[in-house]
C-alpha positions in Angstrom: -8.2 -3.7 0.1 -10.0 -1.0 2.0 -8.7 2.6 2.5 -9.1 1.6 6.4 -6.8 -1.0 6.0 -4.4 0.5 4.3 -4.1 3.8 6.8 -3.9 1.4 9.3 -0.3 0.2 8.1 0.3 3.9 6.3 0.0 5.7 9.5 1.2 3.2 12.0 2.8 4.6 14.5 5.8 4.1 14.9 5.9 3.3 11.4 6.9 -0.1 9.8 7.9 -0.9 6.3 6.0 -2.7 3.9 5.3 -4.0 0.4 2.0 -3.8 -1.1 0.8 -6.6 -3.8 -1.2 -6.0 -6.4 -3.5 -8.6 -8.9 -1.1 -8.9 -11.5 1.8 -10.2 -9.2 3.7 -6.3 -9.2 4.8 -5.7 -5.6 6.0 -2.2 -4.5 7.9 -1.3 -1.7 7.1 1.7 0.8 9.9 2.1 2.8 9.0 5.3 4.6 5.3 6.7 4.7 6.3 10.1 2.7 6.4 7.5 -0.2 2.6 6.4 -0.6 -0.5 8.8 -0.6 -3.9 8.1 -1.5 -6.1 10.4 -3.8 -8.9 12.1 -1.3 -11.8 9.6 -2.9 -9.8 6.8 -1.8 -10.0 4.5 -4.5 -6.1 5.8 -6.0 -3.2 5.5 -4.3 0.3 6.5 -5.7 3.5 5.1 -4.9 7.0 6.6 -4.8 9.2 3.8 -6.5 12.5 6.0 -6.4 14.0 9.0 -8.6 10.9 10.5 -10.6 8.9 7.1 -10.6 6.0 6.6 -9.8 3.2 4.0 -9.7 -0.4 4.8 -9.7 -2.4 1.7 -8.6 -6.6 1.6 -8.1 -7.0 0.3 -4.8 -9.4 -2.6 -5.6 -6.2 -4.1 -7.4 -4.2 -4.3 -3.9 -4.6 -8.4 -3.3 -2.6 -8.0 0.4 -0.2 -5.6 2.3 3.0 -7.3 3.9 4.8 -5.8 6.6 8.8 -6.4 6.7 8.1 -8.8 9.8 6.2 -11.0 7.0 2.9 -10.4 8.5 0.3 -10.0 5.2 -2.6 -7.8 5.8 -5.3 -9.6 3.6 -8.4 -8.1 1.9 -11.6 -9.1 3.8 -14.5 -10.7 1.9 -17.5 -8.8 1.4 
């Protein structure tokens, strides 16, 4: 996953749920975009998961990004 990718469905305006997926099979829901931020290298993101948890995932582990309408953003091939 690329940090362009991932502001694209971040910032979206107007702004749309989504879950991102990571290697492992761990999915984490954004339901608002006050609830994800990304480091200002680019390569961390962390990810509100409710109360005082959070999850701090490396970028290159994000496998696709799935909007609530079930569309999956996937990573690109390089």
């Amino acid at each position: 996953m690329t940090t362009e990718q991932l502001d694209a469905v971040a910032k979206a305006q107007p702004f749309r749920p989504f879950t991102v997926h990571l290697a492992d099979g761990t999915k984490h829901h954004v339901p608002h975009p006050e609830m994800i931020w990304r480091t200002p290298g680019g390569r961390t993101i962390v990810i509100a998961l409710g109360g005082e948890k959070t999850a701090i995932v490396d970028l290159l582990l994000v496998t696709k990004i799935v909007q609530d309408n079930g569309t999956p953003r996937r990573r690109r091939a390089e």
